[in-house]
C-alpha positions in Angstrom: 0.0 0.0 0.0 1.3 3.2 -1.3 1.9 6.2 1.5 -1.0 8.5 1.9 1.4 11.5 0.4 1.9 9.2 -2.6 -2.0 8.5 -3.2 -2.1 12.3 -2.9 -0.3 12.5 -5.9 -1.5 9.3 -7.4 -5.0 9.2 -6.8 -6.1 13.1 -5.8 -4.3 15.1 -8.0 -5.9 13.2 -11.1 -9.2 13.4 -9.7 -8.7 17.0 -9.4 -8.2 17.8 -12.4 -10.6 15.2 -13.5 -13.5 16.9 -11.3 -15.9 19.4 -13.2 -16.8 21.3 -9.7 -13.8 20.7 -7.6 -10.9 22.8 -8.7 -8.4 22.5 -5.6 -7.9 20.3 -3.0 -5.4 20.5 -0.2 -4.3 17.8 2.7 -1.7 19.0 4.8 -0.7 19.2 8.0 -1.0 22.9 9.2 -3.2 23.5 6.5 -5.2 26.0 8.0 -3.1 28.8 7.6 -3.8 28.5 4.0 -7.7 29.2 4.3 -7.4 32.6 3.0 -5.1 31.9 0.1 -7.3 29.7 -1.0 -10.7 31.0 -0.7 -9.0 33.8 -2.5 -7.8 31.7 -5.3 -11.6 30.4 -5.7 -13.4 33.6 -6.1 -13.5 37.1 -6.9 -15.2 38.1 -4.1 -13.7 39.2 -1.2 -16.6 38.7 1.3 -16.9 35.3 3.4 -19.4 33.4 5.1 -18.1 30.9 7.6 -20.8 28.0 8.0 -20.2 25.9 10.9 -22.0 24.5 14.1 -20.2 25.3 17.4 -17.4 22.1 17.9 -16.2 23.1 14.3 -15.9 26.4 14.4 -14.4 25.4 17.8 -11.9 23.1 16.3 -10.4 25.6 13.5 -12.6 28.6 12.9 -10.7 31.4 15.0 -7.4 30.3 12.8 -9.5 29.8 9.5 -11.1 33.1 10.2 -7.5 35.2 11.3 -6.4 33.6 7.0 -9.3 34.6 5.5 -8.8 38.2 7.2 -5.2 38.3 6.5 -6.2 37.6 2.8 -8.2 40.6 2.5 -11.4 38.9 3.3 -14.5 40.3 4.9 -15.5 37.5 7.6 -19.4 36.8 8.5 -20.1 33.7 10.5 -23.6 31.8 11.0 -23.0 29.3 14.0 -25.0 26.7 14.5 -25.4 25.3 18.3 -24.3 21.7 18.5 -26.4 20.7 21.2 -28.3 19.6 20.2 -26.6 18.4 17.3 -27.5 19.8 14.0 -30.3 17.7 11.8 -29.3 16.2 8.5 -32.5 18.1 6.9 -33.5 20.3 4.1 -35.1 22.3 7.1 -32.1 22.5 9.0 -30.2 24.2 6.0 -32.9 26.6 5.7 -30.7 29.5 8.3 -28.0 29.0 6.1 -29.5 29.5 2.8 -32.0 32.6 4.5 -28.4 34.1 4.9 -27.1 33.6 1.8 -30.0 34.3 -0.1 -30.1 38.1 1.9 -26.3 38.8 0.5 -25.6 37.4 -2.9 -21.8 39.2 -2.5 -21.1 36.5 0.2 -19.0 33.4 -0.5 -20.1 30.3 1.6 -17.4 28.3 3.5 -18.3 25.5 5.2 -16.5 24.9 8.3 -16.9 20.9 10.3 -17.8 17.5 9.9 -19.8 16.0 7.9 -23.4 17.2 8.6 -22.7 21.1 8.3 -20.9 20.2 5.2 -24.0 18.8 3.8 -26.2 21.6 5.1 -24.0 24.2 3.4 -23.3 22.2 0.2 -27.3 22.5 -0.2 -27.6 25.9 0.4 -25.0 27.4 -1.7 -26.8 25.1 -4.3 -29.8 26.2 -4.2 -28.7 30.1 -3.9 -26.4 29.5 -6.9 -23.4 29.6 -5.5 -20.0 28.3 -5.4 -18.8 27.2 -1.9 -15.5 25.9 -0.1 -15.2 23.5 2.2 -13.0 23.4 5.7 -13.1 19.5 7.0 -12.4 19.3 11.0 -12.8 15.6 11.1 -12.2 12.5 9.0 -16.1 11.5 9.7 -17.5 10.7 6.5 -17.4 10.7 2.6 -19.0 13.5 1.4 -16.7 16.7 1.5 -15.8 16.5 -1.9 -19.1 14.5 -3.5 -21.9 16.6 -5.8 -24.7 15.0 -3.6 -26.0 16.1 0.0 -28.2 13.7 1.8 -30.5 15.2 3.6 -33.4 14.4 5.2 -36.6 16.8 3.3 -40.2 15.6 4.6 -38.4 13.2 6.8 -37.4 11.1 4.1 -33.4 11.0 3.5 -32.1 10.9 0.1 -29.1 12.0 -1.8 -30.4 15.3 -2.8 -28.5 16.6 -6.5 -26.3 19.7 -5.5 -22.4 20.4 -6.8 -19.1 19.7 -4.9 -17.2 22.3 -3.4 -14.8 24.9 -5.7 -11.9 23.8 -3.0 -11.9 21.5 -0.1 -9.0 21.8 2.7 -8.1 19.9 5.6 -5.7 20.9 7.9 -4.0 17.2 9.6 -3.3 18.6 12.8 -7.3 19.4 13.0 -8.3 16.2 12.0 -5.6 14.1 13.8 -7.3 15.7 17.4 -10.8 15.5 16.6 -12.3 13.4 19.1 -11.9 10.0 18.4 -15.1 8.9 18.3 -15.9 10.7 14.8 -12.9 9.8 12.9 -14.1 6.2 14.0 -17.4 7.2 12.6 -15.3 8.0 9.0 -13.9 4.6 9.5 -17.2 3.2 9.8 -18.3 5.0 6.6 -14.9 4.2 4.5 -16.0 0.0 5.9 -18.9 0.4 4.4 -17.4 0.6 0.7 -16.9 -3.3 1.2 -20.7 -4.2 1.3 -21.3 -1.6 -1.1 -19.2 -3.2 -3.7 -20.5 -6.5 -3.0 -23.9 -5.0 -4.0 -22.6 -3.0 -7.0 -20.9 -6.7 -8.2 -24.4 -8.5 -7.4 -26.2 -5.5 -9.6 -23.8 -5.5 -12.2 -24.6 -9.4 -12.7 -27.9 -9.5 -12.5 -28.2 -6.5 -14.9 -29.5 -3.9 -12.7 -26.6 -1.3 -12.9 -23.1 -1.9 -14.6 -20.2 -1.4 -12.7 -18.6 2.1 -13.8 -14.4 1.4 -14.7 -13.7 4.9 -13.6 -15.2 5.2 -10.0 -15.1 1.1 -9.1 -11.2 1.5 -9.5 -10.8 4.7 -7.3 -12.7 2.8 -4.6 -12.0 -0.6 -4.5 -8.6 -0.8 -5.5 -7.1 0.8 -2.4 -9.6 0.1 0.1 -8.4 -2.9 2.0 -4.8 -0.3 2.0 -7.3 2.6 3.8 -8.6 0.7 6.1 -5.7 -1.1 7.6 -4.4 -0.4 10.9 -7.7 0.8 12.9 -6.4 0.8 16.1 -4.2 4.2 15.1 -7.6 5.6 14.2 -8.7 5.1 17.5 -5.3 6.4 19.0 -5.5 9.4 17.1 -2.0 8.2 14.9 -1.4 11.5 12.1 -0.6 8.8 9.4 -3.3 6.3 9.9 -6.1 9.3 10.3 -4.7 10.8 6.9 -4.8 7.4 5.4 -8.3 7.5 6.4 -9.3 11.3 4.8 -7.8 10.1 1.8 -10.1 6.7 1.0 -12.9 9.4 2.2 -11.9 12.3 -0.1 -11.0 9.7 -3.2 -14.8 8.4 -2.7 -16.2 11.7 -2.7 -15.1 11.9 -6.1 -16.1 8.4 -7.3 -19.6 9.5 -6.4 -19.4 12.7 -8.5 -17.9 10.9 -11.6 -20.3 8.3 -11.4 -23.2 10.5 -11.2 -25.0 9.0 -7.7 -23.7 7.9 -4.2 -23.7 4.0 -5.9 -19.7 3.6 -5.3 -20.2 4.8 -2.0 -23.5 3.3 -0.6 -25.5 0.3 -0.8 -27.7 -2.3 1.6 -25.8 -0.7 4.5 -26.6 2.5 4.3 -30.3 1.4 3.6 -30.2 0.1 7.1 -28.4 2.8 7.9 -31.3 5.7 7.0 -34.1 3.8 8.5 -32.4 4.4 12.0 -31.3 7.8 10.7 -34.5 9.5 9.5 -36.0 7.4 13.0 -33.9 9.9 14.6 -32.1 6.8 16.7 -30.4 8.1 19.9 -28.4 5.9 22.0 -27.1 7.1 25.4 -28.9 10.3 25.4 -27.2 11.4 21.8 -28.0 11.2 18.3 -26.2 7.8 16.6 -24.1 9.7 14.1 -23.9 8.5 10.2 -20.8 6.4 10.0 -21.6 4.5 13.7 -24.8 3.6 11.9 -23.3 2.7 8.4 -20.7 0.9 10.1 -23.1 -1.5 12.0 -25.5 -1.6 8.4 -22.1 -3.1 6.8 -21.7 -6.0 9.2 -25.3 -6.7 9.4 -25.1 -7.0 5.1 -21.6 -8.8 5.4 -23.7 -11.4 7.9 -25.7 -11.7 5.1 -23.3 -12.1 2.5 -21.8 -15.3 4.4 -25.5 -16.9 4.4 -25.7 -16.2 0.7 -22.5 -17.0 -0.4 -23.2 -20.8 1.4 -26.5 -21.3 -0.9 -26.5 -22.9 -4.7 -28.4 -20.2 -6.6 -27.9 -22.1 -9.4 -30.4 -24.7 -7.9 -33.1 -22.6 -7.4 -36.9 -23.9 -9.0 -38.1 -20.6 -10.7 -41.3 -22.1 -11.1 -41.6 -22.4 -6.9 -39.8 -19.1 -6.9 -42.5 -17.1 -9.0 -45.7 -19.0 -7.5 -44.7 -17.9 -4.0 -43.4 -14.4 -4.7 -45.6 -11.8 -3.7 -47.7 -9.1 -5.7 -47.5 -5.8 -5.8 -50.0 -5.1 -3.7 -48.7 -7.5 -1.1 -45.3 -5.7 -1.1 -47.0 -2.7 -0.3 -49.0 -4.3 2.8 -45.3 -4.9 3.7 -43.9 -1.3 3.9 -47.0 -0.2 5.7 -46.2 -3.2 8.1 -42.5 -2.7 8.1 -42.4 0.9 8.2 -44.7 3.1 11.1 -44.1 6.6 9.9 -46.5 7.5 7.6 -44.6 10.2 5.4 -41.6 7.6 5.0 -43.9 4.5 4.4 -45.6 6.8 1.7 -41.9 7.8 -0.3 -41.5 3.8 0.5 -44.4 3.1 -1.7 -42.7 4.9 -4.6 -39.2 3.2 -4.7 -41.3 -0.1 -4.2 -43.4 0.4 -7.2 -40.5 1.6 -9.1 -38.6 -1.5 -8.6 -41.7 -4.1 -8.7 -40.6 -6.9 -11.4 -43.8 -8.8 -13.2 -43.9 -12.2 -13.5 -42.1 -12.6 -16.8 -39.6 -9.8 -16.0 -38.6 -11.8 -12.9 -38.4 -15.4 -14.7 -36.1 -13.5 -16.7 -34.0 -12.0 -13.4 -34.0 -15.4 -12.3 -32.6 -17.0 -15.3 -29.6 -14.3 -14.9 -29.1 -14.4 -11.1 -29.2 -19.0 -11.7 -26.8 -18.9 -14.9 -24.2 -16.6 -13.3 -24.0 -17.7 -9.4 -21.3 -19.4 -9.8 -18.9 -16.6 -11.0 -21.0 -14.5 -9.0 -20.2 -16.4 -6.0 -16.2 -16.6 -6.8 -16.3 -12.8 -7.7 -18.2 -12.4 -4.3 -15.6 -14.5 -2.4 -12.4 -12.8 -3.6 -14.2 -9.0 -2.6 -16.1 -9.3 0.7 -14.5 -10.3 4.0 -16.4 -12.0 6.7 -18.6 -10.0 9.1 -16.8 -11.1 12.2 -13.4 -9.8 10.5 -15.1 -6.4 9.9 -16.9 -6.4 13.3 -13.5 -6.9 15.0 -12.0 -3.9 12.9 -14.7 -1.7 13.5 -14.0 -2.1 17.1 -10.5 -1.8 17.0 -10.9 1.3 15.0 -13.0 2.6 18.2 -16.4 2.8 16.4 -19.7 0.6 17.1 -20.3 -3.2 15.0 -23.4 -4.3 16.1 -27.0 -3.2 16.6 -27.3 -3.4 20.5 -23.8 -1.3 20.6 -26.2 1.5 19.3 -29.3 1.0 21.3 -31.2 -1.4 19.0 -33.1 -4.0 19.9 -33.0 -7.9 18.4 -37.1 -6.6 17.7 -36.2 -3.3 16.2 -33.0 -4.8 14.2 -35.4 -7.4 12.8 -37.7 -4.8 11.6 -35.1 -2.7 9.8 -33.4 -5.4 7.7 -37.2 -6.5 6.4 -38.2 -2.7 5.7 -34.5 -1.7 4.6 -35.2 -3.5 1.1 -38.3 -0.7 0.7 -36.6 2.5 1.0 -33.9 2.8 -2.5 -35.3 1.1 -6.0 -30.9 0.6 -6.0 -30.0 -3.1 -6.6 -28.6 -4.7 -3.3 -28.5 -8.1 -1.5 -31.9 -7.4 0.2 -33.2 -7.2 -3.8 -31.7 -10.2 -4.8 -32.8 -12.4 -1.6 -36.7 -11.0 -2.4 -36.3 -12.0 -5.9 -35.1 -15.4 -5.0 -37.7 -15.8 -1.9 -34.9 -16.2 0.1 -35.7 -12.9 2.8 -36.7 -14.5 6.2 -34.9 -17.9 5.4 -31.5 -15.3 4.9 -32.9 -13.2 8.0 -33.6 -16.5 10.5 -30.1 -17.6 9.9 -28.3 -14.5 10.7 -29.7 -12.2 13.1 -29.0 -14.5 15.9 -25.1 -14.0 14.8 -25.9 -10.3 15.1 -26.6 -9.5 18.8 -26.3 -10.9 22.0 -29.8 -12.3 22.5 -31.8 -14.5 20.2 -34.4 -12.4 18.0 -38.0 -13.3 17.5 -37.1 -14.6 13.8 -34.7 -17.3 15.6 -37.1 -18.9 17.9 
């Protein structure tokens, strides 16, 4: 595995130049000092927002601020409070675009983690404007992708915005975050392991082809990024810049693909339920990448199941007489899912998805001809769920459901409804097209937690 100053060079740079939005990017130790030089470099105008909830601006925003100053910049700041934390939400933005939207001389800069990034990214969007980005923690993927999930009539989707004009992350920031949210990116960067296995079943069963620029940028180097998780948890400069790296090279893969599909797949799924449930644990919100990380060893449990089947012995006729209609699916997201606003979006990606009876003879013909290379190409990409729960731990960052406040009951329910919420291709598609759901779900969720669920007995 190359050093993270080489995949700088290696990886970075040519996505840089690559990028249609993102025209500078900068990873460096004591970075900060070049937050003025840059934001200058990006725009004309010499008057600055700074965007940021209270623990980031805490974390670099006096510094960030004294460079945009000495750089001949105006500086206006709109602080968020972070307690309690701010929502992942189109009405959350809504303080930050009200601002922008008042002075169109202003140039946004987003300063923090992951969720103000988002918030910002959609408002400078949707104001038409160009923004920069100022990471304080290696906690997710998305400071440098075109999409910002948000939640908008409590659904959460990948909303359509633009990556930032520059992105900079200052080391020494990022390196002293608390540990807990660089374990969170961690979590997040895991999760590209499920996510390929999904994009690989989709790919095969002809549901979305696997894309040779951002599969590459990805995959190749993550088993590299995510070695070494203990030095995530001790705060270790080299193996927290590893980290930002994978996370910034997969911001990118999303926007040259188009959608979040190189980053995101049946984990995150499992992932939004709990987030757009507004899961706490411990009196605090469960962040994005403690969730994502326990959605990838829930879909890695079921990966092992899967890859111990024959597909190829499969009786389509059996298959098709037992599948449920339409109409029955949709009993199912009513049952699976209580909100009523989210059940309702449900309904949408359900119908979308819906095969008829000769489309899914024909699915089923693909998915039975091509297990067995499936099942090698499976093999040689995932790792078993007990190898990524013991990383995830060591990395300082949460495996399993109970280590984030759900239940065997409420774990159950989410891997039946998470099938409901995306019309993407992942394993929860494939095990309803081959009536394999609650055979799959009997045989692994009592692997998954430290009681036996309702499913099991």
């Amino acid at each position: 595995m190359s050093s993270w100053q080489e995949q700088l060079s290696d990886l970075i740079s040519p996505a840089v130049a690559r990028s249609q939005a993102t025209a500078e990017v900068l990873i460096a130790p004591r970075a900060m000092r070049e937050a003025g030089a840059m934001a200058a470099r990006a725009t004309p105008e010499r008057c600055a927002l700074v965007m940021a909830d209270e623990a980031g601006y805490g974390a670099g925003g006096a510094e960030a601020v004294a460079s945009l100053e000495g750089a001949g910049f105006r500086v206006e700041t709109c602080i968020l409070k972070s307690d309690p934390l701010p929502k992942a939400s189109v009405e959350e933005a809504e303080r930050f675009r009200a601002v922008l939207a008042a002075d169109p001389s202003l140039f946004p800069i987003s300063l923090g983690s992951g969720v103000v990034n988002d918030l910002v990214k959609y408002a400078a969007f949707v104001t038409g404007r160009r923004y920069m980005t100022i990471a304080t923690a290696a906690s997710m993927d998305g400071y440098t992708s075109a999409g910002a999930p948000l939640a908008k009539a409590g659904f959460k989707v990948t909303i359509p915005t633009r990556a930032p004009i520059a992105m900079l992350a200052d080391l020494d920031v990022i390196a002293g975050a608390p540990a807990a949210m660089n374990g969170w990116g961690y979590g997040d960067l895991a999760g590209k392991i499920a996510a390929g296995g999904d994009w690989i079943v989709a790919d095969a069963v002809g549901a979305e082809p696997i894309d040779d620029v951002a599969w590459p940028l990805v995959q190749n180097p993550l088993r590299g990024w995510l070695e070494g998780p203990s030095g995530i948890l001790e705060g270790d400069a080299n193996a927290v810049a590893r980290l930002f790296v994978g996370l910034t090279a997969v911001g990118f893969a999303m926007e040259f693909h188009g959608s979040s599909r190189p980053a995101s797949g049946a984990e995150h799924q499992i992932a939004h339920l709990w987030e757009m449930e507004g899961l706490r644990h411990n009196g605090e919100k469960v962040s994005h990448g403690a969730a994502v990380g326990v959605g990838c060893v829930a879909a890695l449990a079921l990966y092992d199941w899967l890859l111990r089947q024959d597909l190829g012995q499969l009786d389509p006729d059996a298959v098709l007489t037992a599948a449920p209609g339409l109409e029955t699916r949709l009993q199912s997201v009513r049952r699976d899912i209580s909100d009523q606003q989210v059940a309702e979006m449900a309904e949408v990606e359900v119908k979308a998805k819906h095969l008829d009876a000769s489309a899914h003879r024909a699915r089923l013909a693909r998915i039975t001809s091509s297990w067995p290379d499936l099942q090698r190409q499976l093999s040689e990409h995932l790792m078993p769920f007990g190898d990524m729960a013991s990383m995830l731990r060591e990395a300082g960052t949460p495996a399993f459901a109970h280590e984030i406040g759900v239940s065997p009951t409420h774990l159950l329910r989410t891997l039946r409804a998470a099938q409901h919420i995306r019309r993407r291709y992942t394993i929860f598609d494939l095990l309803h097209e081959t009536g394999l759901v609650e055979t799959a779900l009997t045989g692994v969720l009592p692997l998954l937690g430290p009681q036996r669920t309702e499913a099991a007995e």
